[in-house]
C-alpha positions in Angstrom: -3.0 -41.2 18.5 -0.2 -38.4 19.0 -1.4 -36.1 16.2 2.4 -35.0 15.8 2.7 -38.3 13.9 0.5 -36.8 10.7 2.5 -34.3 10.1 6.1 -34.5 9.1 8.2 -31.9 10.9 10.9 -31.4 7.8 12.9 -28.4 10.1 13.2 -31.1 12.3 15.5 -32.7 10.4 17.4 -30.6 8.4 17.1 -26.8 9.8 18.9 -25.2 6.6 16.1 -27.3 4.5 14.7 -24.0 2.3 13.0 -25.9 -0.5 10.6 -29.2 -0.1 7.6 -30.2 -1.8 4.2 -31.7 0.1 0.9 -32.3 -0.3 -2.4 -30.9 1.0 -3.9 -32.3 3.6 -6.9 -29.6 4.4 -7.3 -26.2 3.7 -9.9 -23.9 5.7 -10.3 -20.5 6.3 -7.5 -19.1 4.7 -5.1 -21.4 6.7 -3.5 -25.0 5.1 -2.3 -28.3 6.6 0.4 -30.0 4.6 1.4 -33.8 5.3 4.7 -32.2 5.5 6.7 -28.9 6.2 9.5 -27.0 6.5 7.8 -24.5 7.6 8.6 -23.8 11.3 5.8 -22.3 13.4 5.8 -20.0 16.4 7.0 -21.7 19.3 9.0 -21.3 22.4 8.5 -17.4 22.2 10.1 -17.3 18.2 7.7 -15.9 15.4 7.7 -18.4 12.5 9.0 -18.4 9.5 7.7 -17.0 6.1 8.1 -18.1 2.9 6.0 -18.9 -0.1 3.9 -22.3 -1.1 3.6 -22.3 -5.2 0.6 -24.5 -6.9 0.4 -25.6 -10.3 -2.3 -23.6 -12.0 -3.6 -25.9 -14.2 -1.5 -24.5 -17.3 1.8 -25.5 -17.0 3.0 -22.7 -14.5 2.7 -21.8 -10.8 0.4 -19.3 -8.8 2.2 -17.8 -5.7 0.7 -18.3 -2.4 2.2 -15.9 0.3 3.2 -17.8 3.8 2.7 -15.0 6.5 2.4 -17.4 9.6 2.7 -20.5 11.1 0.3 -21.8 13.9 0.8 -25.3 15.7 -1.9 -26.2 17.6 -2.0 -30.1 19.1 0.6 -31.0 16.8 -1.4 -29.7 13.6 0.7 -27.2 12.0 -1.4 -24.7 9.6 -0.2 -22.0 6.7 -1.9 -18.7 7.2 -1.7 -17.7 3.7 -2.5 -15.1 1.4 -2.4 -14.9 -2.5 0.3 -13.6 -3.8 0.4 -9.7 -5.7 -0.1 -10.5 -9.9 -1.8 -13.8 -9.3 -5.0 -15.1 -12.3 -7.0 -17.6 -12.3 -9.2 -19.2 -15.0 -12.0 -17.1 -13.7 -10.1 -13.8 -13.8 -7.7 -12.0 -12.0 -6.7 -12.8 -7.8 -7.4 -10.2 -5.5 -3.7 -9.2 -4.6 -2.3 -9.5 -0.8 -5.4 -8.2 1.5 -6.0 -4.9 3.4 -7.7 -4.7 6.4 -10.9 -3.5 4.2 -10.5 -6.7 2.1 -13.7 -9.7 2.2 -11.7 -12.4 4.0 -14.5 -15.1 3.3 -14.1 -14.5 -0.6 -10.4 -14.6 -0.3 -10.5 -17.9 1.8 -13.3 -19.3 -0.8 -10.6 -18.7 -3.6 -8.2 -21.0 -1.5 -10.5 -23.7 -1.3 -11.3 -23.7 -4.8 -7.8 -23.4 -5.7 -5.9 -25.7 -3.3 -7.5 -29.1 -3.7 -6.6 -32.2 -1.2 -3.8 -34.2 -2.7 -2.4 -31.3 -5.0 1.6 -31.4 -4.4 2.7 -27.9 -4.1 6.1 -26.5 -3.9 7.6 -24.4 -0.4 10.1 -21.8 -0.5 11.1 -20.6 3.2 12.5 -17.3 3.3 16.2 -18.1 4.0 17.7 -15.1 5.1 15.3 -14.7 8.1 15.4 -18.2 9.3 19.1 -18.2 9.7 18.8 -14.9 11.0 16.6 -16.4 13.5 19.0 -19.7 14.1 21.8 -17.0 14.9 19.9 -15.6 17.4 18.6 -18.3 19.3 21.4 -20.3 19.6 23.5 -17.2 21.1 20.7 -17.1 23.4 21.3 -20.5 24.3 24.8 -20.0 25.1 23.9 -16.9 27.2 21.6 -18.6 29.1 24.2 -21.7 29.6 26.1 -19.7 31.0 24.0 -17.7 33.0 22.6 -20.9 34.6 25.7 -22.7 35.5 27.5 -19.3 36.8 25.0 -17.4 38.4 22.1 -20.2 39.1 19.4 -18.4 37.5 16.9 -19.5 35.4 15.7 -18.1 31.7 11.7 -18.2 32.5 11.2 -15.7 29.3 12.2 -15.8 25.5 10.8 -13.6 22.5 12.6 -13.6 19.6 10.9 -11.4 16.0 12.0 -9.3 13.0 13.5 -6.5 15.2 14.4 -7.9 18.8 16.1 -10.6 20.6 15.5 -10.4 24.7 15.5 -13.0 27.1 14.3 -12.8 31.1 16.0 -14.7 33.9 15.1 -15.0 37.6 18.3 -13.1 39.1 19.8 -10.0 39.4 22.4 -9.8 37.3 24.8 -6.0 37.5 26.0 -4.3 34.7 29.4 -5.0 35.8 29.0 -8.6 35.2 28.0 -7.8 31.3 31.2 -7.8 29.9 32.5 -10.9 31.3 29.1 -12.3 30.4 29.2 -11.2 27.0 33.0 -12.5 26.3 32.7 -15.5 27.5 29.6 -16.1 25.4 31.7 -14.7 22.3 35.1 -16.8 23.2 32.4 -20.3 22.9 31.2 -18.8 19.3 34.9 -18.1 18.6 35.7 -21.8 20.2 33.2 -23.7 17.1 31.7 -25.9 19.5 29.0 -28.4 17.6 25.7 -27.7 18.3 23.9 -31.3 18.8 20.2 -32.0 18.6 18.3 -35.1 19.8 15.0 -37.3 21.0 16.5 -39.0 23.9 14.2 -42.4 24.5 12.2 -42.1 27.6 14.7 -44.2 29.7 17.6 -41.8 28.1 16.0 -38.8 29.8 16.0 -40.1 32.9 19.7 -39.5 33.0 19.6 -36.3 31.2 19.9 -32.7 33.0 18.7 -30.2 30.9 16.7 -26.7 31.3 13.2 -26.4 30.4 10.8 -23.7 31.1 7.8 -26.3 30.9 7.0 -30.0 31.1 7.2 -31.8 27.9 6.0 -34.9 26.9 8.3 -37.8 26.9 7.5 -38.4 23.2 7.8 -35.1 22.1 11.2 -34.0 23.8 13.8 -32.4 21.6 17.3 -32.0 23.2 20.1 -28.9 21.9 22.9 -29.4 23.4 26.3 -27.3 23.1 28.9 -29.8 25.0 29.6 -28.5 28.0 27.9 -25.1 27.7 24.0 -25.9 27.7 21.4 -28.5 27.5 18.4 -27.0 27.2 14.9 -28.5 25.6 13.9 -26.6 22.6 12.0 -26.9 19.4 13.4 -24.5 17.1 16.3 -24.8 14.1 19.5 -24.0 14.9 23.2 -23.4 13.4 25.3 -26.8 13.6 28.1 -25.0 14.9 28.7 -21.8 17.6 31.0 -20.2 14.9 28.2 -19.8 12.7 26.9 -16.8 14.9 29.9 -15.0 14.6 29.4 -12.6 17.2 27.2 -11.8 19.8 26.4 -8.6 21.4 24.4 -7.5 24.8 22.6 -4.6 24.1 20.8 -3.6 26.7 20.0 -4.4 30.5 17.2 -3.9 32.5 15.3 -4.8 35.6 12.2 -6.9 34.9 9.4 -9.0 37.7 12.2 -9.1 40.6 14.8 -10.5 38.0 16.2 -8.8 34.5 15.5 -8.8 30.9 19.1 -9.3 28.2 18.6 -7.7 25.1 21.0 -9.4 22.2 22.2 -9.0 18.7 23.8 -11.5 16.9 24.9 -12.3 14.1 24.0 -10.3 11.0 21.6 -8.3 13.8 25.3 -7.2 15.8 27.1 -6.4 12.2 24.2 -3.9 11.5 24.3 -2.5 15.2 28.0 -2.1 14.9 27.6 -0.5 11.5 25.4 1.9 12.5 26.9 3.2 15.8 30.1 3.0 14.0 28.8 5.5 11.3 27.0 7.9 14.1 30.4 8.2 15.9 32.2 8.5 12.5 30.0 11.6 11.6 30.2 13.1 14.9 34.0 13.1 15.0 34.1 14.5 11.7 31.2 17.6 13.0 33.8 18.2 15.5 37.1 18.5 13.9 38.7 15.4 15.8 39.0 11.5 15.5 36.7 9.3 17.3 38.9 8.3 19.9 39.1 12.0 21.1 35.2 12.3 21.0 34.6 12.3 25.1 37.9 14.6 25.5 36.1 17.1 23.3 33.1 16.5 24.7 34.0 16.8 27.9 35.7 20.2 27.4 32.7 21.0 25.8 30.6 21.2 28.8 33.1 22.8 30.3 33.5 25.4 28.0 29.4 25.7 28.4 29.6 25.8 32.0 32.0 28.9 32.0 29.9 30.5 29.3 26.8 29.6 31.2 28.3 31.3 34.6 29.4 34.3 32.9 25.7 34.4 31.4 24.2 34.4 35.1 27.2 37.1 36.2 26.6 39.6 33.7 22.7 39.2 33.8 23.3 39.8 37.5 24.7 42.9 37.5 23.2 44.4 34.4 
């Protein structure tokens, strides 16, 4: 039996689906299967998301259970958890969210004593990092689209956390290809395109070109497409539409294993990084008396000025 039939995959479905309710299936060590999540779990180089589970506590109220990961394993998908800070029980007060130094096996006792099989509980993803993390990775589908069909290479690396976005493909690519790269990517975000997900039937694949950095079971393949741009196999939530990004930005370019490694920003992620550069140059225009725009003419007559100063240095040490 395909064990990804027990469990129903709720991001799967709706990827801007925050708020569900399910029931508990098992809970074991700390970690809980739910019939149900919205939950999605690291996959395909993306951490998963985080959130919080809330169970009834017996007294008309809610105790807080802390989501901080999300592990699929066979197509059993289990909540890493972790009680909440302030949390009671009938018994006395919950040990609040564990240090290193903390008894594990008490902790995952409590759990088990508190999260029975059957119980409905109530999920709360943590929105602004999952559509942080659909911005992201579907600008790094259109990158790598476009990388593919121009260039021929292939993405054969993808990590995608809190901080950093970077993707590896298996061709040199120069930095003077970057720009064009990088507004071409922005001009299909600016074009709106529809980003379309599917299960194509088995006989459907067979007609289907798409990238993949793995086989996939037949039965488990998931299809994003961007018309025209990409079609690429991928289990992770994305934006419905390219304009949702807003903006993407290539940050940085290195060599990496005979090919090279794209770092991104987008989104939210490029609005910071333009913010803050933004701010850095602001200041240093304002340190040196000039606007922004005049920054490398100052600077540059700068080191020129040093230079002089520096020669004149060595001159009169010389004949001192």
């Amino acid at each position: 039996m395909n064990t990804n039939t027990l469990i129903q995959k709720l991001y799967d479905e709706d990827a801007y689906l925050t708020t569900f309710t399910a029931c508990v299936k098992e809970v074991a060590g700390g970690e809980l299967v739910l019939d149900r999540t919205a939950f999605f779990p690291e996959a395909g180089g993306q951490l998963s998301d985080t959130g919080t589970l809330y169970a009834p506590d017996g007294k008309g109220g809610e105790i807080a259970l802390t989501v901080r990961d999300v592990q699929i394993s066979e197509g059993v998908i289990r909540h890493r958890l972790e009680l909440a800070e302030g949390c009671a029980d009938s018994d006395g007060p919950f040990v609040g969210r564990r240090d290193p130094g903390d008894d594990e096996d008490a902790s995952s006792e409590l759990l088990e004593r508190l999260l029975q099989p059957g119980m409905t509980l109530r999920g709360e993803i943590d929105r602004e990092r999952r559509y942080d993390f659909m911005q992201q990775h579907t600008a790094e589908h259109i990158i790598s689209g476009l990388v593919n069909a121009r260039f021929g290479y292939d993405n054969v690396g993808f990590r995608l956390s809190d901080n950093s976005c970077t993707m590896d493909y298996s061709g040199v690519l120069t930095p003077e290809q970057i720009p064009e790269l990088e507004l071409a990517a922005n001009r299909v975000i600016w074009d709106n395109l529809p980003v379309l997900v599917s299960f194509p039937s088995e006989e459907e694949q067979e007609s289907i070109t798409y990238r993949s950095k793995k086989e996939i079971a037949s039965d488990e393949l998931r299809i994003v497409t961007i018309p025209d741009i990409d079609t690429c196999a991928c289990c992770a939530p994305h934006v419905r539409h390219t304009g949702e990004i807003g903006l993407v930005k290539i940050i940085r370019l290195q060599n990496w294993k005979g090919g090279v490694r794209l770092c991104t920003a987008a989104g939210r992620r490029a609005l910071s990084l333009f913010t803050e550069e933004h701010d850095m140059i602001t200041q240093l225009a304002r340190s040196l008396s000039t606007s922004w725009e005049n920054i490398p003419d100052r600077f540059q007559k700068m080191r020129e000025e040093t230079g002089l100063l520096k020669k004149e240095l060595k001159e009169y040490r010389k004949n001192k």
